[in-house]
C-alpha positions, 0 to 999 in steps of 0.5 A, a space after each residue: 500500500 502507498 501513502 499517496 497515489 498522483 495521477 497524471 492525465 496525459 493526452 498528446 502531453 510530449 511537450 511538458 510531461 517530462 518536468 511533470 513527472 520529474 517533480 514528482 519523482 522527487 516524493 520517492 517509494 511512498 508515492 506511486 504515479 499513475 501516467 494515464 495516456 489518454 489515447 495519445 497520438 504523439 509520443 505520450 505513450 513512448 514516455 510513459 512507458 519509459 518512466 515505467 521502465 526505469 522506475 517501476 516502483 513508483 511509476 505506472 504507465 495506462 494506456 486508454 482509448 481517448 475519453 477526456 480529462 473525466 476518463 482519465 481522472 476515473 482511471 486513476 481512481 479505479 487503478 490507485 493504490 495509495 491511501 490519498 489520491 490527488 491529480 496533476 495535469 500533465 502541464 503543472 508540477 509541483 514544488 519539491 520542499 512543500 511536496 516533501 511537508 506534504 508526505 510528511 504530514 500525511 504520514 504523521 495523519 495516517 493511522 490517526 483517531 480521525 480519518 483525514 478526508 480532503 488535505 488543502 494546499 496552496 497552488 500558484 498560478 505560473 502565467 506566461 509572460 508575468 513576473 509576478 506569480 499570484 498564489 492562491 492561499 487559504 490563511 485566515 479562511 481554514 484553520 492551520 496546523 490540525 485537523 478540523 471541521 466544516 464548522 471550522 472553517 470561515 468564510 470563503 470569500 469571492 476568489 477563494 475556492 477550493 480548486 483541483 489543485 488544492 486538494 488531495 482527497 482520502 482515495 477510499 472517500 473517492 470511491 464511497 461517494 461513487 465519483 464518476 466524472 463525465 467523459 469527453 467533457 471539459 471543465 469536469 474538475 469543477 465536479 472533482 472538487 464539488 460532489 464529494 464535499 457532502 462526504 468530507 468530515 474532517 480537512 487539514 490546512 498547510 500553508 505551502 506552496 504546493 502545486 504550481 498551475 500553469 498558465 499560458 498555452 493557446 489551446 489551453 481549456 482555461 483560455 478565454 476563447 476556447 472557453 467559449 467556443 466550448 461553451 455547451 460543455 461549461 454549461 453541461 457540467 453547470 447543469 450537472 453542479 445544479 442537479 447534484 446540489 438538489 439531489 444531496 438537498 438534506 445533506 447540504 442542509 445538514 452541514 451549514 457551512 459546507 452548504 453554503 460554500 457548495 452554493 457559492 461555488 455554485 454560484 461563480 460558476 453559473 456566473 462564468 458560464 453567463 460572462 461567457 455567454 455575454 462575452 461570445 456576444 452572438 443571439 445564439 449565445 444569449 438564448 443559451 444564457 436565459 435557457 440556462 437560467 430557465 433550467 434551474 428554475 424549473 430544477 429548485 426555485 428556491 436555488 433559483 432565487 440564490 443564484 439569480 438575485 444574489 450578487 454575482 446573478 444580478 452583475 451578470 444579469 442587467 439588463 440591455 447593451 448597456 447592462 451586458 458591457 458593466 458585466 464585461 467590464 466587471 469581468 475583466 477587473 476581476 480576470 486581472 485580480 485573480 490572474 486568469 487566461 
């Protein structure tokens, strides 16, 4: 049994996999890397296999027909063999002296009182071209040095979300909650860090530097105009938040605090999917925002009402040309602030 299984979709990743995995080479026999080639056509595979060879207790290599980052994801999931499960996009890598803290405090965890569900870090964004790398961190929003408590924790502000690179969850809690991310689907790890909060009990903090996102590639998903001309993808797994938040409706409203973080991860992403619409400027594009809006109101108007009425559904939602350009406007202080493609 491993302490920690990383995973690592790959999909025609030939370019940048190599410092990928070499970062997490770093962690040694405790970790096992799982390089999952997602039907590459390049030489995804031939690498894979070479890291395989030449570290096999540490290294394997899954070979799949293409199905998508979700396919990959659920892979990893079915095939890990360590305790903690936690995914790494074959462009990121890690930060070998907060890795390190990491393994140690998962060790330290291991065989406690109390299971450890989901360990937090921090990531930075490392964004082509900036100097200035923003790091997204936690302090003074979750407490440090223990494990705790939804109750815990404080109060996640605009900005401050739990992304797929803060997290590394209990690799049996993954497969409890029955996880099962959508294939050939973009965008999938916002549910990769949304459906199993109703299952999470009990969360550690380190305020390391952990995992470093990078930021730049043309094709990549999080850049702004791929975004949009993969618009009904965003929306399919908006819509799959919104059906998975009334589902676990007596859940939800059980763990106050977890609730109301659920619903303001909700919310900002329901507010991306209408700022990308707005932004793709075309009729097409404006009718799939109020059939969307539509959707969940037929779904729970209660939630609705949240997600409409609140702060960010009111920018997004004034009224005419003149309403649409302060949402655009709106929306690129904020890409600025927080640094984003």
């Amino acid at each position: 049994m491993k302490l920690l299984t990383i995973a690592i979709p790959c999909y025609n990743s030939q370019n940048y996999m190599k410092k990928c995995i070499e970062s997490l080479l770093t962690g040694g026999e405790d970790v096992e890397i799982l390089v999952v080639d997602d039907g590459s056509t390049d030489d995804t595979a031939q690498i894979a296999d070479s890291y395989a060879k030449r570290y096999p207790s540490i290294v394997r290599a899954i070979h799949q027909e293409n199905g998508g980052h979700g396919a990959a994801v659920n892979t990893g999931i079915a095939n890990a063999r360590g305790l903690f499960f936690k995914v790494v996009d074959s462009d990121d890598w890690v930060k070998e002296e907060a890795y390190l803290s990491i393994l140690d405090k998962l060790r330290e965890l291991v065989g406690g009182e109390t299971a450890l569900d989901m360990l937090i870090s921090n990531f930075v964004y490392e964004k082509e071209g900036e100097s200035r790398r923003k790091v997204m961190h936690y302090r003074h929003i979750l407490p440090e040095g223990r494990i705790f408590t939804w109750k815990e924790a404080g109060h996640f502000y605009p900005g401050k979300y739990i992304l797929m690179h803060s997290v590394i969850y209990r690799t049996r809690l993954l497969r409890e909650c029955g996880l099962h991310l959508p294939e050939h689907t973009f965008y999938v790890d916002n549910l990769y860090v949304f459906e199993p909060l109703p299952y999470v009990r009990n969360l550690y903090y380190m305020d390391v530097n952990f995992y470093r996102y990078y930021i730049g590639r043309a094709d990549q998903s999080v850049n702004e105009k791929v975004m949009i001309g993969r618009i009904d993808q965003q929306i399919r797994v908006n819509k799959l938040m919104v059906d998975y938040f009334i589902s676990h409706g007596s859940a939800v409203a059980a763990n106050k605090k977890m609730g109301r973080y659920m619903l303001s991860y909700l919310d900002i992403i329901t507010t991306i999917s209408s700022i990308l619409l707005i932004r793709s400027g075309t009729d097409e594009a404006l009718e799939k925002k109020k059939e969307l809006l539509s959707y969940i109101r037929q779904k729970d108007t209660g939630l609705y009402r949240k997600l409409r009425y609140g702060l960010l559904g009111n920018c997004m939602n004034l009224p005419g040309r003149t309403g649409r350009f302060i949402s655009v406007e709106g929306y690129k202080i904020c890409q600025k602030f927080f640094g984003f493609n």
